[in-house]
C-alpha positions as CSV (number, residue, x, y, z in Angstrom):
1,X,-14.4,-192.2,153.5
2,X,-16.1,-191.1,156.8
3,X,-14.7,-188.1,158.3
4,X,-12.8,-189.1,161.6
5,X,-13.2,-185.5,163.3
6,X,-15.8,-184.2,165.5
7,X,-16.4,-179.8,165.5
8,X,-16.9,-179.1,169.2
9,X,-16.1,-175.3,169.2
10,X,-14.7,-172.7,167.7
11,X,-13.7,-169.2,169.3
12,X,-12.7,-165.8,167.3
13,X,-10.3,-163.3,168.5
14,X,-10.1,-159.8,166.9
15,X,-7.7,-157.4,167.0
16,X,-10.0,-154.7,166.3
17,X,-8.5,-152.9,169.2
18,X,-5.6,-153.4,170.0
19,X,-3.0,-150.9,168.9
20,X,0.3,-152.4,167.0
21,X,3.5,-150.1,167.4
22,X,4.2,-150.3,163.9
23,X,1.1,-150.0,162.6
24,X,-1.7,-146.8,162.5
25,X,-4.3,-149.4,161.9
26,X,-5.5,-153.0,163.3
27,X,-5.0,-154.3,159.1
28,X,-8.2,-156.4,159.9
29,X,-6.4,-159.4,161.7
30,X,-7.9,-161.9,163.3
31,X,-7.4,-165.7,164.4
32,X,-10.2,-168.7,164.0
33,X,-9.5,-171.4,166.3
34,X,-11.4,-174.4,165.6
35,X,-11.5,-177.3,167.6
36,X,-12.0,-180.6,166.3
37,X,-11.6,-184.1,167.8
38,X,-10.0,-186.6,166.5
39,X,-11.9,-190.4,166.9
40,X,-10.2,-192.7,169.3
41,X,-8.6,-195.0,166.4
42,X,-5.2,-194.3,165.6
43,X,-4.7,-193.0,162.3
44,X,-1.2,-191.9,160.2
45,X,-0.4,-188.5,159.0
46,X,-2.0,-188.7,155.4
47,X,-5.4,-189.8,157.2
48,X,-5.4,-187.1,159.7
49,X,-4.8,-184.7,156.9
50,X,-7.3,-186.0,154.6
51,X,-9.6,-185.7,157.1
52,X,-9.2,-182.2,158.1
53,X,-9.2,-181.0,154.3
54,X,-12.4,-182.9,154.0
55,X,-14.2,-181.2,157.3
56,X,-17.1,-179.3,156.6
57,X,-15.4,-177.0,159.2
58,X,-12.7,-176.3,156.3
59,X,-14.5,-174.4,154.2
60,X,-15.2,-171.2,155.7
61,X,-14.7,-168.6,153.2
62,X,-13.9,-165.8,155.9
63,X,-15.7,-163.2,153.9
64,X,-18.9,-163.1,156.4
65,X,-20.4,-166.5,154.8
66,X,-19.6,-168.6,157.4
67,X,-19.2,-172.3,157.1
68,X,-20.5,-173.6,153.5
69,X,-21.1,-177.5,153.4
70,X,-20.3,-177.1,149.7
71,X,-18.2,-174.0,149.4
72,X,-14.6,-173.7,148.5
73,X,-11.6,-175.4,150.9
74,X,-10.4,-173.1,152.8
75,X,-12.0,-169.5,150.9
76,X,-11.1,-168.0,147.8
77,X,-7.4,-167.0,149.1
């Protein structure tokens, strides 16, 4: 099946800096925002998940490795 989304950008916020009241440390947290677009063809539920699972985009192993066409779904977690 031929993936149905497009990567056109992703952005990375850290909270390296910013101080959390209930915490003496940042605890390395972070959000990955991806975004992908989806071609103009309707598709159901099960499709658009498909797709996403199967995105090269999907495997990022978020342990400095980046994006691996043939790494693990999602990293090792």
């Amino acid at each position: 099946m031929e993936n149905q989304l497009t990567h056109e950008a992703s952005a990375f916020i850290n909270f390296r800096d910013y101080k959390f009241q209930d915490s003496r440390s940042y605890g390395f947290r972070w959000v990955d925002i991806k975004h992908l677009r989806l071609s103009a063809e309707s598709v159901g539920a099960r499709e658009l998940l498909a797709a996403l699972i199967g995105h090269e985009q999907f495997r990022d192993d978020y342990a400095g490795g980046g994006v691996l066409a043939e790494g693990p779904r999602h990293g090792p977690y």
